[in-house]
N, CA, C and O atoms as CSV, one atom per row, in Angstrom:
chain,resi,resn,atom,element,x,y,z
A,1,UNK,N,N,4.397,62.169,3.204
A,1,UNK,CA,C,5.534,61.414,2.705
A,1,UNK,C,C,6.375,60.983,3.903
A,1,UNK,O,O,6.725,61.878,4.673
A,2,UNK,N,N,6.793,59.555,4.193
A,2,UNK,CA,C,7.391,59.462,4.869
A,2,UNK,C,C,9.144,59.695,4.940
A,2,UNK,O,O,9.885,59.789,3.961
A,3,UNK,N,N,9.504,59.749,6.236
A,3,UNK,CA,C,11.333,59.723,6.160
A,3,UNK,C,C,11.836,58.877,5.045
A,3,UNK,O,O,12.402,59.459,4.120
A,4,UNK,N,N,11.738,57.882,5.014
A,4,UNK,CA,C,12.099,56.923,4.285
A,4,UNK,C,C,12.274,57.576,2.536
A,4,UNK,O,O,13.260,57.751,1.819
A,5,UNK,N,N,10.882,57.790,2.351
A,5,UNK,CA,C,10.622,58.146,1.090
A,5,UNK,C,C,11.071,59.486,0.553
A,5,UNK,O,O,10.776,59.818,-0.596
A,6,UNK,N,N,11.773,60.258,1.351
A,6,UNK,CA,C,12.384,61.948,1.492
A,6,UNK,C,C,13.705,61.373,1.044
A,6,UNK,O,O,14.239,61.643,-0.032
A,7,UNK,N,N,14.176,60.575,1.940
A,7,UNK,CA,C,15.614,60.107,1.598
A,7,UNK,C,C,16.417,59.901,0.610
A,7,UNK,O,O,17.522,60.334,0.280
A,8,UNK,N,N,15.063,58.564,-0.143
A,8,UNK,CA,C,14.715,58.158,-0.928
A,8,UNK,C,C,14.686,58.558,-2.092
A,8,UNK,O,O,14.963,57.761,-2.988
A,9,UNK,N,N,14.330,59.957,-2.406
A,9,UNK,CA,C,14.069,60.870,-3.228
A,9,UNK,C,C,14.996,61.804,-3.788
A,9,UNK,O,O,15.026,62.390,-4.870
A,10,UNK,N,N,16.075,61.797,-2.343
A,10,UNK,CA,C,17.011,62.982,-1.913
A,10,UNK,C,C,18.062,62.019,-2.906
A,10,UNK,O,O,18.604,62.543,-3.879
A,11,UNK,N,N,18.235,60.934,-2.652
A,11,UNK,CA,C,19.333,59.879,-3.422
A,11,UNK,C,C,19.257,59.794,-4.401
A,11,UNK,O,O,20.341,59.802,-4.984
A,12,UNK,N,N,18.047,59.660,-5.245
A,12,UNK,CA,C,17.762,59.371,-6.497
A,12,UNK,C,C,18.510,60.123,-7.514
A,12,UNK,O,O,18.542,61.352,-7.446
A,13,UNK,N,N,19.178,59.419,-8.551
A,13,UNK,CA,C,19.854,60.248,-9.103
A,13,UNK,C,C,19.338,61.371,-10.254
A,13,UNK,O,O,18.396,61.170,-11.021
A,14,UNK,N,N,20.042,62.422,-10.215
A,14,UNK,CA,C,19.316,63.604,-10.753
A,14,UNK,C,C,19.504,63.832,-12.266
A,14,UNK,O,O,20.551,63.492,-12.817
A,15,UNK,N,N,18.674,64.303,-12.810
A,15,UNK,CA,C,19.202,64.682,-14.432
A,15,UNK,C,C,18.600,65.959,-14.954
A,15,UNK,O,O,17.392,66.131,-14.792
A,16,UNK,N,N,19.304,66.844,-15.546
A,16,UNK,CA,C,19.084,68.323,-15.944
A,16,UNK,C,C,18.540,67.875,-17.105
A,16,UNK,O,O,19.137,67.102,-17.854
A,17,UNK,N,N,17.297,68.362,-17.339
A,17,UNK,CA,C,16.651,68.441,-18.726
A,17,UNK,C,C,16.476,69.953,-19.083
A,17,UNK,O,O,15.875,70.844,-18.482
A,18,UNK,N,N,17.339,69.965,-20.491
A,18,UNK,CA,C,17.682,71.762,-21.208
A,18,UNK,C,C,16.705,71.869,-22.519
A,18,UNK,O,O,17.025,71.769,-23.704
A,19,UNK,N,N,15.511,72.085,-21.984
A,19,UNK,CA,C,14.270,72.392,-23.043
A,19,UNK,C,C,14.044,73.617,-23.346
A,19,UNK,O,O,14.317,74.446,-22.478
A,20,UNK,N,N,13.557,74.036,-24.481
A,20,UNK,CA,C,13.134,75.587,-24.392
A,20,UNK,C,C,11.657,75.108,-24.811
A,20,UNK,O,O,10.769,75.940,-24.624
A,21,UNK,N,N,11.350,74.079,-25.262
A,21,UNK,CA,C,9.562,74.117,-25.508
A,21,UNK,C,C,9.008,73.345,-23.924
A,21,UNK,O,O,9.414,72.289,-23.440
A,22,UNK,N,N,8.276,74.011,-23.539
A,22,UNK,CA,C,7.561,74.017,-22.309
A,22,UNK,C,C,6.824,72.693,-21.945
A,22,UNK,O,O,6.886,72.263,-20.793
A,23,UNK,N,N,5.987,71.912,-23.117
A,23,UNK,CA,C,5.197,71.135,-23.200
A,23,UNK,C,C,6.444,69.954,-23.232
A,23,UNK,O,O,6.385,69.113,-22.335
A,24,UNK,N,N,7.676,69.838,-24.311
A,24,UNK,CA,C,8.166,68.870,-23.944
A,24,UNK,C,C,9.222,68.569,-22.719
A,24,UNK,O,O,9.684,67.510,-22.294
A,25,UNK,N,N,9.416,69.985,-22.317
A,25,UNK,CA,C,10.361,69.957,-21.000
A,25,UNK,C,C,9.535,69.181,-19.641
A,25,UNK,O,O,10.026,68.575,-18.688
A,26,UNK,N,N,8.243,69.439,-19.943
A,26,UNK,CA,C,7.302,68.751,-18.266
A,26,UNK,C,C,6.912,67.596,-18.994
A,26,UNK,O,O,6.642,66.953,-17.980
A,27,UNK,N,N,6.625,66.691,-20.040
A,27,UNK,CA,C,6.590,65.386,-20.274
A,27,UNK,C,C,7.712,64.807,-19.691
A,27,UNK,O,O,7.613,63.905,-18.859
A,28,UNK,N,N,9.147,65.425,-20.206
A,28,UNK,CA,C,10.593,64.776,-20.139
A,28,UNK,C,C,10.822,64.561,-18.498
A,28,UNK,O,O,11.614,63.734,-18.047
A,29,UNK,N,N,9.968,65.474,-17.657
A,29,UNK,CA,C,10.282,65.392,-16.402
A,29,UNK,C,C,9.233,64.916,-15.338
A,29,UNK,O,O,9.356,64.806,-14.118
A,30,UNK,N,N,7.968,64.619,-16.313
A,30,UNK,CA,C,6.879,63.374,-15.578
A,30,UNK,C,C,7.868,62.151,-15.821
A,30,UNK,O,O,8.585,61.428,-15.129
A,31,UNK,N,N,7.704,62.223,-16.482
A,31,UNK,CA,C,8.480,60.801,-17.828
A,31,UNK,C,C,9.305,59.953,-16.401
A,31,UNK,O,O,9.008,58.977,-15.711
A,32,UNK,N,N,10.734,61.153,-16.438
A,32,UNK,CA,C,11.800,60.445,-15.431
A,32,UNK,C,C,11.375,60.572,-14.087
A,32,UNK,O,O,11.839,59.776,-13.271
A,33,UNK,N,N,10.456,61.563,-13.663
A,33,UNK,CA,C,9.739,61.567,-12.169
A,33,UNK,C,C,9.468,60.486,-11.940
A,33,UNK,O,O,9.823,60.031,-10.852
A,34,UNK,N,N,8.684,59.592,-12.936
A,34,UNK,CA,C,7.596,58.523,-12.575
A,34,UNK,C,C,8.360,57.270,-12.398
A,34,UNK,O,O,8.034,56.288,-11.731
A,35,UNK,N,N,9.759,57.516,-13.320
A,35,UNK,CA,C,10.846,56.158,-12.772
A,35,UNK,C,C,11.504,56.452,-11.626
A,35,UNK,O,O,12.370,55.661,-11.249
A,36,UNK,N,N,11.314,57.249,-11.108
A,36,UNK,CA,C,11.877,57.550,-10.091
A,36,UNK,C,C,13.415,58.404,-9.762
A,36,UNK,O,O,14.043,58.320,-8.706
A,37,UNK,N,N,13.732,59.077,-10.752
A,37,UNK,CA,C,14.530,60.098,-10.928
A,37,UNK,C,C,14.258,61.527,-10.460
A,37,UNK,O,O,13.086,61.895,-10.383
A,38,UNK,N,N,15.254,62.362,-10.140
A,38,UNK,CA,C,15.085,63.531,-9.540
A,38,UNK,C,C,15.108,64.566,-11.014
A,38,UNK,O,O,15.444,64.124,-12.113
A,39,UNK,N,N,14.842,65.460,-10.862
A,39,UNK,CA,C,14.913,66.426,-12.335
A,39,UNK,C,C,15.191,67.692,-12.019
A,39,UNK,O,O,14.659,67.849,-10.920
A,40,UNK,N,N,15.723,68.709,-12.341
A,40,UNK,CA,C,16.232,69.833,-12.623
A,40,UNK,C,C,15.734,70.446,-13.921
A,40,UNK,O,O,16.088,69.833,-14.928
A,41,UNK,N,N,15.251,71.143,-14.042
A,41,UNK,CA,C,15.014,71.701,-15.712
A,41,UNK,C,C,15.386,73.405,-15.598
A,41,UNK,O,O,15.416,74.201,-14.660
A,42,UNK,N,N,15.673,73.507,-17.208
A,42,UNK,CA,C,16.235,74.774,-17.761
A,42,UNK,C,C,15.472,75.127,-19.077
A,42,UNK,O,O,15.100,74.296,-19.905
A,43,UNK,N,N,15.289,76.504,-19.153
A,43,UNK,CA,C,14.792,76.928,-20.353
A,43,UNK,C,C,15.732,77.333,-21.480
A,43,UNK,O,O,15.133,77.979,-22.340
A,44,UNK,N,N,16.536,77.217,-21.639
A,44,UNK,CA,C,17.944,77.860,-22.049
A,44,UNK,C,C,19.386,77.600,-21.648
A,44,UNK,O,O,19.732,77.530,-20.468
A,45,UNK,N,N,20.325,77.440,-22.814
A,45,UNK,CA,C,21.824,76.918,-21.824
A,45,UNK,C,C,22.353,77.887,-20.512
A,45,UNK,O,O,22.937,77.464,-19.514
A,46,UNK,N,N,21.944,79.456,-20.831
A,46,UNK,CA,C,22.180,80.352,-19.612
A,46,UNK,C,C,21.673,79.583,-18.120
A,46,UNK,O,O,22.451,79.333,-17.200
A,47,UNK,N,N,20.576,79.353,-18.113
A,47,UNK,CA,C,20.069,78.810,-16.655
A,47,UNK,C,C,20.921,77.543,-16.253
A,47,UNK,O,O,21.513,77.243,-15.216
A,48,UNK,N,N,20.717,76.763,-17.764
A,48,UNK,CA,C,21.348,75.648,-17.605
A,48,UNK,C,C,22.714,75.187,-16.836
A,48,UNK,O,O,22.869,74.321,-15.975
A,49,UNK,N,N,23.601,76.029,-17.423
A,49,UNK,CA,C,24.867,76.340,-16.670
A,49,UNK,C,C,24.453,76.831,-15.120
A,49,UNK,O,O,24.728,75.999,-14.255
A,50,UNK,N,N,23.941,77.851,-14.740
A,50,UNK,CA,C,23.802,77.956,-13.265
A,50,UNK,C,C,23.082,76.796,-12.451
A,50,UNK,O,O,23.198,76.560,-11.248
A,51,UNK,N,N,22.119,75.963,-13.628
A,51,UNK,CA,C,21.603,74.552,-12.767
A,51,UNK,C,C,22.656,73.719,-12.473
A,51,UNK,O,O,22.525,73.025,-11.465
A,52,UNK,N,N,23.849,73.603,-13.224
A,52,UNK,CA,C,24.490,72.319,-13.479
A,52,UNK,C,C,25.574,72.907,-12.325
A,52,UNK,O,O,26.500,72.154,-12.026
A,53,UNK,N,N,25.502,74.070,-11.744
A,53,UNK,CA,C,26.616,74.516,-10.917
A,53,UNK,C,C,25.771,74.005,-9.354
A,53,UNK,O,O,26.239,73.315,-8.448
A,54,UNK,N,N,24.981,74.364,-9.415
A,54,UNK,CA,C,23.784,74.133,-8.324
A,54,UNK,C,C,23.521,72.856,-7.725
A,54,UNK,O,O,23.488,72.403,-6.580
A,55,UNK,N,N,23.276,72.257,-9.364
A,55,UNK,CA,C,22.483,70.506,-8.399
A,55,UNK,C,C,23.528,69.553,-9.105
A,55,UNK,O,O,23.116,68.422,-8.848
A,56,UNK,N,N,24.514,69.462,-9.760
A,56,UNK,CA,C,25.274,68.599,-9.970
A,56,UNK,C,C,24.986,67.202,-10.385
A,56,UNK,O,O,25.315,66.155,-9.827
A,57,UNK,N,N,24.280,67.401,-11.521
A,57,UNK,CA,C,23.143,66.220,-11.595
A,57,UNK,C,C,24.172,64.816,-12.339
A,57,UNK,O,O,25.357,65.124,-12.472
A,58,UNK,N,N,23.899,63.778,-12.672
A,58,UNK,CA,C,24.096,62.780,-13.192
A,58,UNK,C,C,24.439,62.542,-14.383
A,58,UNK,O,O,25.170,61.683,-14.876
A,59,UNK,N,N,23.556,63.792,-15.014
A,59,UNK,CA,C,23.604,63.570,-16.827
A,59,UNK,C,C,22.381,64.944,-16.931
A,59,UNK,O,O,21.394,65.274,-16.273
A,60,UNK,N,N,23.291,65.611,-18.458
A,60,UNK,CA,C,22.356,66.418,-18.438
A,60,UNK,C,C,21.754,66.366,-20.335
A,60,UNK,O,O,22.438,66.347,-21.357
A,61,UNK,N,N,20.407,66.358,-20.181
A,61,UNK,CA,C,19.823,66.110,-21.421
A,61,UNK,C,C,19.545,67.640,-21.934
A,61,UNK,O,O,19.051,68.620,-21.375
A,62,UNK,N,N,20.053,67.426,-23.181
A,62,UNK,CA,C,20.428,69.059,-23.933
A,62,UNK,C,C,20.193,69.197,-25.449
A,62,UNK,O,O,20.802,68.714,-26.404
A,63,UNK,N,N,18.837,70.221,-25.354
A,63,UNK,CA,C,18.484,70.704,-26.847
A,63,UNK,C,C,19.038,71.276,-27.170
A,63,UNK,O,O,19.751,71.956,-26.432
A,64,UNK,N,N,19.065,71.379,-28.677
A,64,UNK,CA,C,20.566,71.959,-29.086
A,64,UNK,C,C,20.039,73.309,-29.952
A,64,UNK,O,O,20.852,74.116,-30.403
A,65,UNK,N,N,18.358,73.483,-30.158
A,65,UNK,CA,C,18.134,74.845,-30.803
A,65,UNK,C,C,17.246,75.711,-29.555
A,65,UNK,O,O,16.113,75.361,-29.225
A,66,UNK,N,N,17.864,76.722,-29.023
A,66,UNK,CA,C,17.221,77.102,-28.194
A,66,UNK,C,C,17.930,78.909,-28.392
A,66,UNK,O,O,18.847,79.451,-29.009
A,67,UNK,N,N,16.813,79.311,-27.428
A,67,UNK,CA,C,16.995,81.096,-27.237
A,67,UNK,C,C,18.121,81.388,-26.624
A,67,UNK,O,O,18.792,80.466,-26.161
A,68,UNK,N,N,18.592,82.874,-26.489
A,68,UNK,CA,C,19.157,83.076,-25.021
A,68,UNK,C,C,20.798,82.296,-25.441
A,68,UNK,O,O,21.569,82.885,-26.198
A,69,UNK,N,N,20.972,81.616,-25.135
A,69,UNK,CA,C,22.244,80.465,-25.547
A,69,UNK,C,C,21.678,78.985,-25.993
A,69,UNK,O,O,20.961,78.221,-25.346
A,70,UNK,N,N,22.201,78.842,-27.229
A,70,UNK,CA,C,21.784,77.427,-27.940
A,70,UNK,C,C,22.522,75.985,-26.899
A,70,UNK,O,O,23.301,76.102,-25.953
A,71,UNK,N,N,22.062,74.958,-27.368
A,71,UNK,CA,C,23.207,73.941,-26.899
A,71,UNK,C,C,24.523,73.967,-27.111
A,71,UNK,O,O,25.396,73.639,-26.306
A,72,UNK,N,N,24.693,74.455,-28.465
A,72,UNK,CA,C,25.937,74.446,-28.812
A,72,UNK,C,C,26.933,74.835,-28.046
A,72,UNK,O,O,27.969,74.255,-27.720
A,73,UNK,N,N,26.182,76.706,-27.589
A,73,UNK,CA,C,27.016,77.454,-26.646
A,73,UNK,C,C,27.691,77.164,-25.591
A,73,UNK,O,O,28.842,77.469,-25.280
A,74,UNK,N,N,26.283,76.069,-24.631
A,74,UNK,CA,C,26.118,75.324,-23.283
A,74,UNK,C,C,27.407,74.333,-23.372
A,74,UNK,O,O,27.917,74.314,-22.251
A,75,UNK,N,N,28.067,73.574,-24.195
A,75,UNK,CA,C,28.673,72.822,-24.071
A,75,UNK,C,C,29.638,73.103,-24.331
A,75,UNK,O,O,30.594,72.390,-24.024
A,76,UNK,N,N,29.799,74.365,-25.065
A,76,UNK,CA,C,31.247,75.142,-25.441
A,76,UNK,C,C,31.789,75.507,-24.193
A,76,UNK,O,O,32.995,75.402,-23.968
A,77,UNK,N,N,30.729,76.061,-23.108
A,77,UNK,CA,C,31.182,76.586,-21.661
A,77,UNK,C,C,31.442,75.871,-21.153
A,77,UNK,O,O,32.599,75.817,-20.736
A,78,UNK,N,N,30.335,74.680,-20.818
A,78,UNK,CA,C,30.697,73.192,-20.088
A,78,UNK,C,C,32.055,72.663,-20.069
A,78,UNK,O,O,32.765,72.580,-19.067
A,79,UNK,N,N,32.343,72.334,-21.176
A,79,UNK,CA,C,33.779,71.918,-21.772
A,79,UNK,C,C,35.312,73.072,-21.221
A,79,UNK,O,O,36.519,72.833,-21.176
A,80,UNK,N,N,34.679,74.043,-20.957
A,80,UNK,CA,C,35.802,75.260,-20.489
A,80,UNK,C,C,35.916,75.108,-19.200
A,80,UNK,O,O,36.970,75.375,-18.623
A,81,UNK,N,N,34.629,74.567,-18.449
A,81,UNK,CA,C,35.016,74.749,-17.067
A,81,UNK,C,C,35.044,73.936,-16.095
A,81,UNK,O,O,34.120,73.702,-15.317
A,82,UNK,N,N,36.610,73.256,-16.106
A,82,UNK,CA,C,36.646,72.605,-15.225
A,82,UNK,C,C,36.241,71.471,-14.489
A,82,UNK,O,O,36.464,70.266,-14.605
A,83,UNK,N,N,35.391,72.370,-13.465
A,83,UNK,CA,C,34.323,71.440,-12.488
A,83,UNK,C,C,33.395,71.071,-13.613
A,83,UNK,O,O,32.914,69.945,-13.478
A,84,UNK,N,N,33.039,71.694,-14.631
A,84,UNK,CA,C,31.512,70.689,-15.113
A,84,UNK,C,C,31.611,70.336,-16.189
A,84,UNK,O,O,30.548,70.052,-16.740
A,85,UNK,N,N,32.678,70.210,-16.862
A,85,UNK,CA,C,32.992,68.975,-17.962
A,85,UNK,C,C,33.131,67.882,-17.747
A,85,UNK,O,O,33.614,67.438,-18.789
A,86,UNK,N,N,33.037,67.154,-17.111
A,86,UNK,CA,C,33.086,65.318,-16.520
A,86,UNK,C,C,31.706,65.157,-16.636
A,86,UNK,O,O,31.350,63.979,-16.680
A,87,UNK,N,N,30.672,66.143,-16.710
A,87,UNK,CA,C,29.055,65.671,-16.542
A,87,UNK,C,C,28.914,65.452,-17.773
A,87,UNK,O,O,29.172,66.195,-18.720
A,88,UNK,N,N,28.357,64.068,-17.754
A,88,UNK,CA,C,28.017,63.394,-18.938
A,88,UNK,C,C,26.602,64.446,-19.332
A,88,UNK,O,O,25.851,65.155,-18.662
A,89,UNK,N,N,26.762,63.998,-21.187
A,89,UNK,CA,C,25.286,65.187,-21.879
A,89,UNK,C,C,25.046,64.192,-22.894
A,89,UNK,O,O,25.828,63.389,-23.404
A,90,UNK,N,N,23.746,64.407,-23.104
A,90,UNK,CA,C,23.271,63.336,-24.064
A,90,UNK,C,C,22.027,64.838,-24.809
A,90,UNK,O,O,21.081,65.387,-24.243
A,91,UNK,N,N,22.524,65.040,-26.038
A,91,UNK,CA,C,21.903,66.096,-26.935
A,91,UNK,C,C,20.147,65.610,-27.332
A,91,UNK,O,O,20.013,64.387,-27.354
A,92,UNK,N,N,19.637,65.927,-27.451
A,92,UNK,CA,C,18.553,65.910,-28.524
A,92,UNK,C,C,18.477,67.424,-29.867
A,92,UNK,O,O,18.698,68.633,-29.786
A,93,UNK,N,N,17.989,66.364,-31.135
A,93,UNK,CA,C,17.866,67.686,-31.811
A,93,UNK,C,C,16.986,67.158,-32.889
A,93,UNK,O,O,17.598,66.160,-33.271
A,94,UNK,N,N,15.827,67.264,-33.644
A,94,UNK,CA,C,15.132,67.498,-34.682
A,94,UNK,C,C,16.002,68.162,-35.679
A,94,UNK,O,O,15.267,67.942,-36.641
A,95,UNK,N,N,16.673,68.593,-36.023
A,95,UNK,CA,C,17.703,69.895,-36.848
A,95,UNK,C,C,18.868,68.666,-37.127
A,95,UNK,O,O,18.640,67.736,-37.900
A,96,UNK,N,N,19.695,68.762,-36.641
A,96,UNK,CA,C,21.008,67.928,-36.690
A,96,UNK,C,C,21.318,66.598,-37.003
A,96,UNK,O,O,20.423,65.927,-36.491
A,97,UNK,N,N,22.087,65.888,-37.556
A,97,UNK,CA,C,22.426,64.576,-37.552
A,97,UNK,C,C,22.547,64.126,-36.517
A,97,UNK,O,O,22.597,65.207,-35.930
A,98,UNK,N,N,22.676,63.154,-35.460
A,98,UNK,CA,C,23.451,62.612,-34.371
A,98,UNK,C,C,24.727,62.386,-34.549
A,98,UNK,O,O,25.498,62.584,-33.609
A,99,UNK,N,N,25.157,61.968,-35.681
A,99,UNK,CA,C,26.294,61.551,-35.978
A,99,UNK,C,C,27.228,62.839,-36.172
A,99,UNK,O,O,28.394,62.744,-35.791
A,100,UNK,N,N,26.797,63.992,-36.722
A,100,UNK,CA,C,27.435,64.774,-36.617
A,100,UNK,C,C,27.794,65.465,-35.294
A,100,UNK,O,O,28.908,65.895,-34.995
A,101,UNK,N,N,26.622,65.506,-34.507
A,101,UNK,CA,C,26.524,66.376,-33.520
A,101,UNK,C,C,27.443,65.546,-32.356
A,101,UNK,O,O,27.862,66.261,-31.445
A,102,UNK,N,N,27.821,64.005,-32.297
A,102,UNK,CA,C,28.604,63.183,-31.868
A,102,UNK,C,C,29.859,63.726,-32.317
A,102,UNK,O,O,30.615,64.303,-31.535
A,103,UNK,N,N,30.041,63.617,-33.178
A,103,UNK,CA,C,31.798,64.070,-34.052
A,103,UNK,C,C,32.030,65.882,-33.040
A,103,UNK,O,O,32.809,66.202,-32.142
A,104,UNK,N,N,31.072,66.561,-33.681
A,104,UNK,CA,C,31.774,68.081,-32.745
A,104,UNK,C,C,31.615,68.253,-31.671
A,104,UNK,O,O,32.394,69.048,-31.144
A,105,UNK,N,N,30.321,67.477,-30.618
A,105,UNK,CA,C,30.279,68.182,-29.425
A,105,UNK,C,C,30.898,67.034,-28.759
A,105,UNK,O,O,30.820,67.118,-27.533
A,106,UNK,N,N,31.559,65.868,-29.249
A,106,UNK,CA,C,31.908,64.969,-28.286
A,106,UNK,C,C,30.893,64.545,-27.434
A,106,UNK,O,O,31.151,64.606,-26.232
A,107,UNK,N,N,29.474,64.006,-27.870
A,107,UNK,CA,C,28.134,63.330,-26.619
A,107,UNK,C,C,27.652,62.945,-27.893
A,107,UNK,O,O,27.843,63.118,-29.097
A,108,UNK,N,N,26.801,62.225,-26.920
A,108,UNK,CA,C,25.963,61.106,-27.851
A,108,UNK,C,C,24.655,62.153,-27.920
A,108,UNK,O,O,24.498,63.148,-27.212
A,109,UNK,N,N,23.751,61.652,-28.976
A,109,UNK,CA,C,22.874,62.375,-29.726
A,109,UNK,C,C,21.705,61.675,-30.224
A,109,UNK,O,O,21.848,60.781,-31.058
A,110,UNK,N,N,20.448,62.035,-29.741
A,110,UNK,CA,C,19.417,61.396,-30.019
A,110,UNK,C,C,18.713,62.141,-30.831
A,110,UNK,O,O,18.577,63.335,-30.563
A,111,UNK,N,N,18.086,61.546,-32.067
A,111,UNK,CA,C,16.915,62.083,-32.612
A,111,UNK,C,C,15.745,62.635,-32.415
A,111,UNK,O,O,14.976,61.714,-32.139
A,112,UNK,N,N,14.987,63.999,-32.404
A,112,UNK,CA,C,13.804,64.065,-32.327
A,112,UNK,C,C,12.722,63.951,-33.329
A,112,UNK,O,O,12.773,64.743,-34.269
A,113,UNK,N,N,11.681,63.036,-33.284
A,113,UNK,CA,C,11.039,62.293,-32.015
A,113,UNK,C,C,12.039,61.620,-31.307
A,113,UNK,O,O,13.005,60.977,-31.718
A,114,UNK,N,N,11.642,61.880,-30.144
A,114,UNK,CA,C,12.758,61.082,-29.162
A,114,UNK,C,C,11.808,59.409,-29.434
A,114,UNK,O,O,10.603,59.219,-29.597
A,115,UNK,N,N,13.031,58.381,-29.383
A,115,UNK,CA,C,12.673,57.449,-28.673
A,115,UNK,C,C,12.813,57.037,-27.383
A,115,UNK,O,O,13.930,56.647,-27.042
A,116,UNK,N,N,11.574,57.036,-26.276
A,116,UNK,CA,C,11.676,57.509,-25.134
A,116,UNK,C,C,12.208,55.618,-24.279
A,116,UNK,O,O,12.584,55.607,-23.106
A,117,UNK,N,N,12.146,54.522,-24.947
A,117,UNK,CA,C,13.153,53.793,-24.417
A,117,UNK,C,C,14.529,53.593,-24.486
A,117,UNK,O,O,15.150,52.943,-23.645
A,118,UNK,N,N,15.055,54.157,-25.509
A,118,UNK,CA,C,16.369,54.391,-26.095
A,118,UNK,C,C,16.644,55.617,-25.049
A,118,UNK,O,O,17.704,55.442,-24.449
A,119,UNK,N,N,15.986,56.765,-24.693
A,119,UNK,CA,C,16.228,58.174,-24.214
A,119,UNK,C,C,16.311,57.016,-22.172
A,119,UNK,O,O,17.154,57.088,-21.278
A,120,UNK,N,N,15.709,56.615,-22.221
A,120,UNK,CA,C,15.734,55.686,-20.969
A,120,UNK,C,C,16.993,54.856,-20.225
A,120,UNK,O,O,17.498,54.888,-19.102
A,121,UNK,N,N,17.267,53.961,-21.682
A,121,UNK,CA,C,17.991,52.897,-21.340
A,121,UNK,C,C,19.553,53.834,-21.216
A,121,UNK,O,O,20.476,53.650,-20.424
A,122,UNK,N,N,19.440,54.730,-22.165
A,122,UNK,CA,C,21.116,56.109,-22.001
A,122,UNK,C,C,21.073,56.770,-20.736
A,122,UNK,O,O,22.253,56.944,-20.431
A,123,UNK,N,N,20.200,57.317,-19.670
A,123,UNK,CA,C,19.661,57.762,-18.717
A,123,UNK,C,C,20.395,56.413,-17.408
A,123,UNK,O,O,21.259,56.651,-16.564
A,124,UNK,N,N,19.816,55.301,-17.610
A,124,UNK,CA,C,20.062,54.301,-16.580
A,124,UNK,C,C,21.573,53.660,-16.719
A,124,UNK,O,O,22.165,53.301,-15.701
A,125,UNK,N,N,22.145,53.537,-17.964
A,125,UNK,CA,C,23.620,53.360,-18.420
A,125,UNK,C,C,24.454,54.263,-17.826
A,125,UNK,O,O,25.390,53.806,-17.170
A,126,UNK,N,N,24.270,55.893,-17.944
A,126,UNK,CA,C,24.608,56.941,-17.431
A,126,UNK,C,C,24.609,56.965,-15.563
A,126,UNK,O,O,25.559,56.998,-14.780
A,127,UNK,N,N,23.507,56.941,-15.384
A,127,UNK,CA,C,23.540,57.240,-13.946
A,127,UNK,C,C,22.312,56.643,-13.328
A,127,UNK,O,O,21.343,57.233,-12.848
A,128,UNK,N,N,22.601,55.020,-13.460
A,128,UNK,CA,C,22.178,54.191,-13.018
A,128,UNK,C,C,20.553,54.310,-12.507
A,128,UNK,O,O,19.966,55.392,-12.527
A,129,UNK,N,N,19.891,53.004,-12.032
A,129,UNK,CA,C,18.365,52.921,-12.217
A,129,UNK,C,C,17.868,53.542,-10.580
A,129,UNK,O,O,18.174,53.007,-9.514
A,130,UNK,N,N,17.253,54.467,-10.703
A,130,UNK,CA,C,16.839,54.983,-8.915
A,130,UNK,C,C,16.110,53.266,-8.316
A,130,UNK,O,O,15.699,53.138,-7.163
């Protein structure tokens, strides 16, 4: 890899993906790899929070039924602290309305099945096209 392309890489803007299913957490992060985005991933809002302290990403994409601490939890903390409430979150959930999950957690909310140009075009709106 050249300098150029390290740099390159190093700039690209980053996005935390908060999966607890395994198979769709490494699609979600070929997916934005291949546009050229940096990725961070979490199995749980616990990690999640220590990622989002760590790499300070752009936008963080957040399932909302998970082990350990749900989304719900993740954004209850988010929202408490400070430094990492300004980071934009864009939910996914199979379970939930969007519309609801818009009204209490304050973020926008995508349906699962994701639609992965809709999940795209919120991604590049957010924190622009690498």
């Amino acid at each position: 890899m050249s300098a150029a392309s390290v740099l390159k890489k190093k700039s690209a803007p980053c996005v935390l993906i908060v999966e607890d299913d395994p198979d769709v957490r490494e699609m979600m992060e070929l997916l934005l790899s291949s546009m050229g985005y940096r990725t961070v991933t979490a199995e749980n809002g616990a990690v999640a929070l220590d990622r989002l302290r760590e790499s300070r990403p752009c936008m963080v994409l957040l399932d909302l039924m998970m082990p350990v601490m749900t989304g719900w939890e993740f954004r209850e903390r988010q929202l408490a602290d400070p430094h990492l409430s300004s980071i934009p979150v864009l939910c996914m959930s199979a379970v939930y309305q969007p519309d609801d999950v818009k009204t209490k957690l304050q973020v926008q909310c995508l349906a699962k099945p994701l639609d992965f140009g809709r999940l795209i075009d919120e991604i590049a709106t957010t924190c622009g096209r690498p």
